[in-house]
Backbone as a ProteinNet text record, in pm:
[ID]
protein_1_A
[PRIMARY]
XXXXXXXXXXXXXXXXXXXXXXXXXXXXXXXXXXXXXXXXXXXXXXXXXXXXXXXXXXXXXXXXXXXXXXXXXXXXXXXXXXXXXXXXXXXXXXXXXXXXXXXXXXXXXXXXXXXXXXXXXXXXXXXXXXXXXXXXXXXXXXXXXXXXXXXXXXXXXXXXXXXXXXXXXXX
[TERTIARY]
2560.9	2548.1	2549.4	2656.5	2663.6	2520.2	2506.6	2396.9	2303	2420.3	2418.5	2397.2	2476.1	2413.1	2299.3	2240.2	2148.7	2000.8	2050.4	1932.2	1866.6	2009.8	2003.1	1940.3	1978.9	1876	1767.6	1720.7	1561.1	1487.3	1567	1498.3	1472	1583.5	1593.6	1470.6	1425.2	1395.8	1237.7	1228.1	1071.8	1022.1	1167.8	1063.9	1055.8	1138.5	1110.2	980.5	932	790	666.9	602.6	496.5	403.5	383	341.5	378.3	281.6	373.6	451.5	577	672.7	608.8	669.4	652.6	754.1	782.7	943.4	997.7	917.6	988.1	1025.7	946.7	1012.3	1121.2	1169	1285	1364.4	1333	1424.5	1477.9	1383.3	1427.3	1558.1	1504.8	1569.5	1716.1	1720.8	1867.2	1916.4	1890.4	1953.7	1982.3	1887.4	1887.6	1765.7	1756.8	1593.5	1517.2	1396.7	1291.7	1247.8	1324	1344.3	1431	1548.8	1659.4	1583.6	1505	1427.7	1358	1279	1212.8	1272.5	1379	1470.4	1548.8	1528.2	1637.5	1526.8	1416.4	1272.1	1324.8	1256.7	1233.3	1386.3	1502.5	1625.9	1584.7	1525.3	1573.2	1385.3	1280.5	1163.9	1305.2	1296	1393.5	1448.5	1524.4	1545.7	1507.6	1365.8	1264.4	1237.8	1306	1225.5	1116.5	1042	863.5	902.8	837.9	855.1	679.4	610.2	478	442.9	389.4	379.3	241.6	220.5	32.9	9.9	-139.8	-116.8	-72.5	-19.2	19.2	162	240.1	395.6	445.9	555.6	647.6	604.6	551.6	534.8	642.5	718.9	759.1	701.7	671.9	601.2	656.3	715.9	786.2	703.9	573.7	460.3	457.4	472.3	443.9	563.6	665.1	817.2	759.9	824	821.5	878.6	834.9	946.9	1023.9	1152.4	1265.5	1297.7	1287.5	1324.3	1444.2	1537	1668.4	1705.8	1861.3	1942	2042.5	2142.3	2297.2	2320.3	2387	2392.2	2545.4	2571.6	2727.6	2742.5	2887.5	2852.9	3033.8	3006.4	3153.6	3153.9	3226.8	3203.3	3323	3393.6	3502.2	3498.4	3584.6	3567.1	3475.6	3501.7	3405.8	3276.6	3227.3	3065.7	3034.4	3087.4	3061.4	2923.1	2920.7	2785.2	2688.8	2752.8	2564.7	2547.4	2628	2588	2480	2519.1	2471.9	2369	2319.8	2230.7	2094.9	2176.2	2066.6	1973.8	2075	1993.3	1885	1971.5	1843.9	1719.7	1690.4	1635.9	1542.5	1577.1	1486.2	1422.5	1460.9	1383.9	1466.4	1619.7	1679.6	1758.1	1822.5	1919.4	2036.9	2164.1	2273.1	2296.7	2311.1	2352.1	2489	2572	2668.8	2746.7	2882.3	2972.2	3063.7	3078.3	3170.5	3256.9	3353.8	3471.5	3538.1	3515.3	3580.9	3752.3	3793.8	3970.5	4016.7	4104.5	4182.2	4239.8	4258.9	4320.8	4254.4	4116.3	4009	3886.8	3883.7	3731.4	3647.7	3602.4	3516	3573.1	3550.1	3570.5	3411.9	3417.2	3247	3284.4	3184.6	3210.4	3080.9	3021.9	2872.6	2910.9	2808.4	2790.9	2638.1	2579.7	2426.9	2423.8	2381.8	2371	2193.3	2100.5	1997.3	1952	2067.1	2045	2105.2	2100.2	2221.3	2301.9	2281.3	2372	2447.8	2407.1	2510.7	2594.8	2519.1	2626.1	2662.7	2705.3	2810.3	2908.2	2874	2970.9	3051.8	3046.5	3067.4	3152.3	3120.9	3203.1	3295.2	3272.4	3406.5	3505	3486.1	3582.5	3729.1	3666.7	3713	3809.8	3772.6	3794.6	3886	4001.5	4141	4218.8	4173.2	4272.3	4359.8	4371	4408.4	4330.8	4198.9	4162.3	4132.2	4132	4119.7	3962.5	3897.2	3803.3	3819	3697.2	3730.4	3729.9	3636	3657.1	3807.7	3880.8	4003.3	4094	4085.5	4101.1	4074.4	3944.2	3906	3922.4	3968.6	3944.1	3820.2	3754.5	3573	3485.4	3547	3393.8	3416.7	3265.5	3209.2	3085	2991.7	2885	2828.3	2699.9	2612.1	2494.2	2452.3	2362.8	2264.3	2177.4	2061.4	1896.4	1864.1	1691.7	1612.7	1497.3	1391.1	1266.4	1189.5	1010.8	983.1	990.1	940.6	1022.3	962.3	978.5	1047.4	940.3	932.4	1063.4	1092.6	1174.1	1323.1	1322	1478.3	1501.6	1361.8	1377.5	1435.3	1355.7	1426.4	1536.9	1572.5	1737.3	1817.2	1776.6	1904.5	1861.2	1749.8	1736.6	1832.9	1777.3	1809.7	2029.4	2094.1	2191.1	2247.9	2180.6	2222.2	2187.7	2099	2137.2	2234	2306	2421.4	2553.4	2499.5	2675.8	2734.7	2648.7	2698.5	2686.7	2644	2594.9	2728.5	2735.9	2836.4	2775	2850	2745	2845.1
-6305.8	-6170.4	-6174.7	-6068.5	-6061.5	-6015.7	-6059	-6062.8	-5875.7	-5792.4	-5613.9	-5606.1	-5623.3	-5599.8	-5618.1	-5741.8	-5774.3	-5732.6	-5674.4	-5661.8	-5459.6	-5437.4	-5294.2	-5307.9	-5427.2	-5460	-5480.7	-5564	-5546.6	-5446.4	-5325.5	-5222.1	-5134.9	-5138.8	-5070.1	-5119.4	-5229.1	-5316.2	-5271.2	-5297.8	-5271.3	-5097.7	-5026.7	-4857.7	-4850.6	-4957.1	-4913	-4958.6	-5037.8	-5153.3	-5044.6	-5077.5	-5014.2	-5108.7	-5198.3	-5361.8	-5429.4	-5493.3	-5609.3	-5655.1	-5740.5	-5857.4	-5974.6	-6047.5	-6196.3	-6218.6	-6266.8	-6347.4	-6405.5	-6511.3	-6557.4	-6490.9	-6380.6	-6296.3	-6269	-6198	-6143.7	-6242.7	-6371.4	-6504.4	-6518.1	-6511.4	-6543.8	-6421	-6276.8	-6171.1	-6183.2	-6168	-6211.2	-6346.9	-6458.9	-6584.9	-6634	-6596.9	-6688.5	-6762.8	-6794.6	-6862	-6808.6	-6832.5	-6740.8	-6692.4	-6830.6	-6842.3	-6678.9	-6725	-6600	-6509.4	-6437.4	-6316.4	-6318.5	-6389.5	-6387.9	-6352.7	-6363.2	-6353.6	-6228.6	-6133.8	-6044.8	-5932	-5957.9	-5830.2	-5870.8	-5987.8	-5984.5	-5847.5	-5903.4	-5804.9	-5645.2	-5643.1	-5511.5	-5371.5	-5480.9	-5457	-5421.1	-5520.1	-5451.2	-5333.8	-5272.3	-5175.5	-5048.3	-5051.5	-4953	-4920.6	-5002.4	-4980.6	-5060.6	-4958.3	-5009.6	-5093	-5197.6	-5306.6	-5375.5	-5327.4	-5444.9	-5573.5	-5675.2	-5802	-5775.6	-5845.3	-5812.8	-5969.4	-5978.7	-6099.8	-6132	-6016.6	-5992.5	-6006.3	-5992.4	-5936.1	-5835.2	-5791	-5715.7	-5577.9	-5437.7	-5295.9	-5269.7	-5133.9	-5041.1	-4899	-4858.5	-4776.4	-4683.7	-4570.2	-4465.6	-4406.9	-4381.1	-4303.2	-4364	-4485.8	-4525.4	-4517.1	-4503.8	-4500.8	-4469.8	-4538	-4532.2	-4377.2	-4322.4	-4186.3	-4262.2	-4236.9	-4308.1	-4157	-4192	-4104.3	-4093.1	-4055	-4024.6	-3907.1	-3909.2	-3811.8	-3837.1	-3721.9	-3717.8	-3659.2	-3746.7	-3642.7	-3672.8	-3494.1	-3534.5	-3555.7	-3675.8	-3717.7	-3650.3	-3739.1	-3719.1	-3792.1	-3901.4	-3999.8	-4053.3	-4128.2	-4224	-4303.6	-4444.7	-4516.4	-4669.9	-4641.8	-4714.7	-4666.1	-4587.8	-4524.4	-4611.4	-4662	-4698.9	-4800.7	-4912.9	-4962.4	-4875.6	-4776.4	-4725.2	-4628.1	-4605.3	-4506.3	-4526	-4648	-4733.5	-4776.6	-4860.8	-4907.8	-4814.1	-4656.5	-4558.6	-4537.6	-4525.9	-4492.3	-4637.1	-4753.3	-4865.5	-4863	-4821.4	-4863.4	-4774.5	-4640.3	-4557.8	-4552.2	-4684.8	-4715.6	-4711.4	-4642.5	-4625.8	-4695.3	-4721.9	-4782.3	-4708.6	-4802.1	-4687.7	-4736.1	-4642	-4680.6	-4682.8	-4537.5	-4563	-4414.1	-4422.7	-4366.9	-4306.5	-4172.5	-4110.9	-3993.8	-3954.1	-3871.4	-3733.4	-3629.7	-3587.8	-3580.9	-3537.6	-3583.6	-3458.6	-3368.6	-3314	-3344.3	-3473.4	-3547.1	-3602.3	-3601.3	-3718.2	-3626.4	-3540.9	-3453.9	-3517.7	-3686.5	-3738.8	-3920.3	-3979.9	-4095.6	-4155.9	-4252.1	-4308.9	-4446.9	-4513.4	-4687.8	-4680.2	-4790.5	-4850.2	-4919.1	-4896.9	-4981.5	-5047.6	-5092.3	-5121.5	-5219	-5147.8	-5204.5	-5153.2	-5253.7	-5237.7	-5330.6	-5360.6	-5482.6	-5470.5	-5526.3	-5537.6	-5582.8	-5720.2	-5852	-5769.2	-5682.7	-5600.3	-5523.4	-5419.3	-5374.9	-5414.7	-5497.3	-5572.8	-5600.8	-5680	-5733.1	-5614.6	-5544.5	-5403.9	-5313.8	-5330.7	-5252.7	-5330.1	-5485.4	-5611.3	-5563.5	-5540.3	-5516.2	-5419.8	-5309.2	-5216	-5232.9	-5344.3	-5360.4	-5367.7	-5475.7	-5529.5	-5395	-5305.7	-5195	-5232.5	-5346.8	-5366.7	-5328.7	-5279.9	-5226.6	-5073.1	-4969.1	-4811	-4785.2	-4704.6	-4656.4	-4529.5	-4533.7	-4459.5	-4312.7	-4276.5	-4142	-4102.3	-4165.5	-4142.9	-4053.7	-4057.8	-3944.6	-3822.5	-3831	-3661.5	-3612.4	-3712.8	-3662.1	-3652.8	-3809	-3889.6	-3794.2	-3723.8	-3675.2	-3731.2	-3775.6	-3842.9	-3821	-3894.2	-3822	-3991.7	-4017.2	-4113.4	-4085.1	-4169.2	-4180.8	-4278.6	-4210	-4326.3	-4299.1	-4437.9	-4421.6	-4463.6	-4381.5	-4452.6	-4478.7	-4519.7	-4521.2	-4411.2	-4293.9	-4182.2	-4095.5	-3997.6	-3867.8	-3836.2	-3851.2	-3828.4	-3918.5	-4020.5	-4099	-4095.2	-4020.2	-3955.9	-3860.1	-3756.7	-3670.2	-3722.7	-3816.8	-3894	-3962	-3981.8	-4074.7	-3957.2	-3822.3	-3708.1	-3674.1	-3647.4	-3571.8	-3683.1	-3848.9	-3926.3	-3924.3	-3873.6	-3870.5	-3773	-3647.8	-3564.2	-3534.4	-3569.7	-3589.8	-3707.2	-3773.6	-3854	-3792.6	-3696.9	-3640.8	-3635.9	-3721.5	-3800.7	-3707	-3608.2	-3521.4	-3353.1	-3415.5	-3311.1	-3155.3	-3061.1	-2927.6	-2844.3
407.8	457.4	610.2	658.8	805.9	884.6	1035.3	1070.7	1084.6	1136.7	1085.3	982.9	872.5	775.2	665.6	690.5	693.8	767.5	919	907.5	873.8	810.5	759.7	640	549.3	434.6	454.8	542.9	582.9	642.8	688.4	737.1	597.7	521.3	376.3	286.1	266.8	185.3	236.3	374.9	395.6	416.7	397.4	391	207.9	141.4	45.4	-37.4	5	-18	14.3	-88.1	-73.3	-78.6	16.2	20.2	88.6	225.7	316.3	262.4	320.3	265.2	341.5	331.8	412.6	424.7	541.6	562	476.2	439.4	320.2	189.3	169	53.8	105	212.2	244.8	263.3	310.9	298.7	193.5	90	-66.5	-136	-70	-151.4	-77.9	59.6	131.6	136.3	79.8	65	206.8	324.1	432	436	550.9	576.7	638.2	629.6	695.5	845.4	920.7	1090.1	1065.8	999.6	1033.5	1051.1	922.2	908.4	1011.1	1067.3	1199.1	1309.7	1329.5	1412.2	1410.7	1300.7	1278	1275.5	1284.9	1300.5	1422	1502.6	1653	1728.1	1683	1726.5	1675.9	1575.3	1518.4	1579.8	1629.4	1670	1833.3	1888.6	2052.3	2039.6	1904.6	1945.1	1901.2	1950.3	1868.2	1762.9	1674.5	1523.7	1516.9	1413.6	1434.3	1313.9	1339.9	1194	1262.9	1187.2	1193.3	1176.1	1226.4	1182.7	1106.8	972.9	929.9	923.8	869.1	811.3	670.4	577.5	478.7	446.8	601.3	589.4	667.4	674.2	718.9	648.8	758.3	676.3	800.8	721.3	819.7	825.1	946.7	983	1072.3	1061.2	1090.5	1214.3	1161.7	1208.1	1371.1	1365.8	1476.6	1611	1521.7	1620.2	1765.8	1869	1979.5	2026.2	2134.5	2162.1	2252	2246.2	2335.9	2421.4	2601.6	2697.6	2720.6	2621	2648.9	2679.2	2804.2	2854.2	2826	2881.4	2892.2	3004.4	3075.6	3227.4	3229.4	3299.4	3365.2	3509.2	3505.8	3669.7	3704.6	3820.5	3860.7	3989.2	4047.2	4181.2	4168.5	4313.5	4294.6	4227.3	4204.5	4170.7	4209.6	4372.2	4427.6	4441.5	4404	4358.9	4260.6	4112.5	4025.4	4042.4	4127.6	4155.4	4215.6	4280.7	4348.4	4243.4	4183.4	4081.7	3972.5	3923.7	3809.4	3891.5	3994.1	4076.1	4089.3	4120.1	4123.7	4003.1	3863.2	3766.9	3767.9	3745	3731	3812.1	3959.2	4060.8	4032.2	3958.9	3919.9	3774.3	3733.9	3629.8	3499.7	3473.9	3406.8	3314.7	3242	3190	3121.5	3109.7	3106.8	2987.2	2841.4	2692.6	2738.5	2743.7	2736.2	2810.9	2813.5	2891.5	2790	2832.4	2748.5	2816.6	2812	2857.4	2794	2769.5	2732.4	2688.6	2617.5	2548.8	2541.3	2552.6	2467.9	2341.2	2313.2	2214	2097.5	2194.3	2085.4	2086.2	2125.5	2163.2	2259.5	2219	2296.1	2316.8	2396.5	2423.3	2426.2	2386.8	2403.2	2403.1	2508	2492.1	2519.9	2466.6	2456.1	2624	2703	2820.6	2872.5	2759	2768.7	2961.9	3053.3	3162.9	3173.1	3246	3252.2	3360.6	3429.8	3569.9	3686.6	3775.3	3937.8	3888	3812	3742.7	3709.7	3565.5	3469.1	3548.8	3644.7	3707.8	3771.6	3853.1	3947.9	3864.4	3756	3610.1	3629.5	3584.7	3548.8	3671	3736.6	3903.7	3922.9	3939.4	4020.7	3902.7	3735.3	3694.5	3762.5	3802.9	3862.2	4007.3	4106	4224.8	4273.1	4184.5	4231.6	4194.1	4093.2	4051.8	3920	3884.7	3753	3623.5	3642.9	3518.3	3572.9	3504.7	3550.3	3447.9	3503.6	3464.7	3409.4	3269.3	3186.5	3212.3	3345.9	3382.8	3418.1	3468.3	3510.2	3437.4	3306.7	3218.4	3246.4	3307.2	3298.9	3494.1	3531.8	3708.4	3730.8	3665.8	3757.1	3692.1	3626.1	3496.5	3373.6	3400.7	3252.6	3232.1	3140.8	3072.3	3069.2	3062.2	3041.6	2941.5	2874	2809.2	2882.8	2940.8	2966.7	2932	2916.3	2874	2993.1	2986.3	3079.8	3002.3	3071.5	3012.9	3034.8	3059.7	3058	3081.8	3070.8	3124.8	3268	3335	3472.8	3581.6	3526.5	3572.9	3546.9	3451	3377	3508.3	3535.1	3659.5	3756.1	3803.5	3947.3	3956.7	3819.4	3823.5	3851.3	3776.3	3809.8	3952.7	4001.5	4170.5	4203.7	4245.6	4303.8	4280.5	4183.2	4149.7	4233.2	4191.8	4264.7	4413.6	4481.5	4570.5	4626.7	4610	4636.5	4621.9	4557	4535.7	4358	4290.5	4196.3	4052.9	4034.7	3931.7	3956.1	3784.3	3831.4	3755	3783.1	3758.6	3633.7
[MASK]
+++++++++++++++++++++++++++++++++++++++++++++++++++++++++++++++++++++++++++++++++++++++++++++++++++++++++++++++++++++++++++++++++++++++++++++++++++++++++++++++++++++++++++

């Protein structure tokens, strides 16, 4: 069993339990090993699913879900903005899921762009530099749409002031 799908069985498997698991049960029921299962909570706990450790086993617990501070903001900047752009949301605490474009053709364009670093975005901008790769706003004439999370509330605020004042928020 692929490593996705798998760990969709263990999210399945433990809302349907009315009873810790233990790794090794779930080792046993998916025909991997129990490290794996350890390994496939630890991934699937990162991305806010509540999965409990007891000393009993694996409960899932809904109740507890994290609230995730997500937006959608529309921007609009050159192409050489692309690092301070991305730089701003991080610096203000942000992270960027992903980038999407409006289409005439397609309705929406969406690419996952999980950036949450300088590293990432630099990665991410040098692509852009020489001019051999075009950015996906380019489609729409530098409007696009972001998905980003913060730890709060308040900090989603300051990624858009801090945006918009730069220029970078489009209206």
């Amino acid at each position: 069993m692929e490593g996705e799908s798998r760990r969709k069985a263990i999210i399945d498997t433990l809302k349907q339990s009315d009873k810790p698991l233990s790794g090794t049960e779930l080792a046993g029921q998916l025909g991997v090993s129990r490290q794996c299962v350890v390994g496939d909570i630890a991934l699937l706990r990162a991305t806010s699913e509540e999965i409990i450790a007891t000393n009993k086993g694996y409960i899932y617990n809904p109740a507890f879900k994290k609230k995730r501070n997500i937006a959608t903001i529309k921007v609009c900047h050159k192409s050489e903005d692309i690092f301070d752009e991305l730089c701003t949301i991080i610096d203000y605490g942000g992270k960027v899921l992903d980038t999407s474009v409006p289409s005439p053709a397609y309705g929406s364009i969406r690419v996952e762009l999980p950036i949450s670093n300088r590293i990432e975005a630099s990665d991410h901008a040098e692509k852009f530099v020489d001019g051999t790769s075009k950015h996906l706003s380019e489609l729409s004439g530098g409007i696009h749409f972001h998905t980003i999370e913060a730890h709060d509330e308040i900090a989603l605020i300051r990624i858009q002031k801090a945006l918009n004042e730069k220029g970078y928020l489009a209206k």
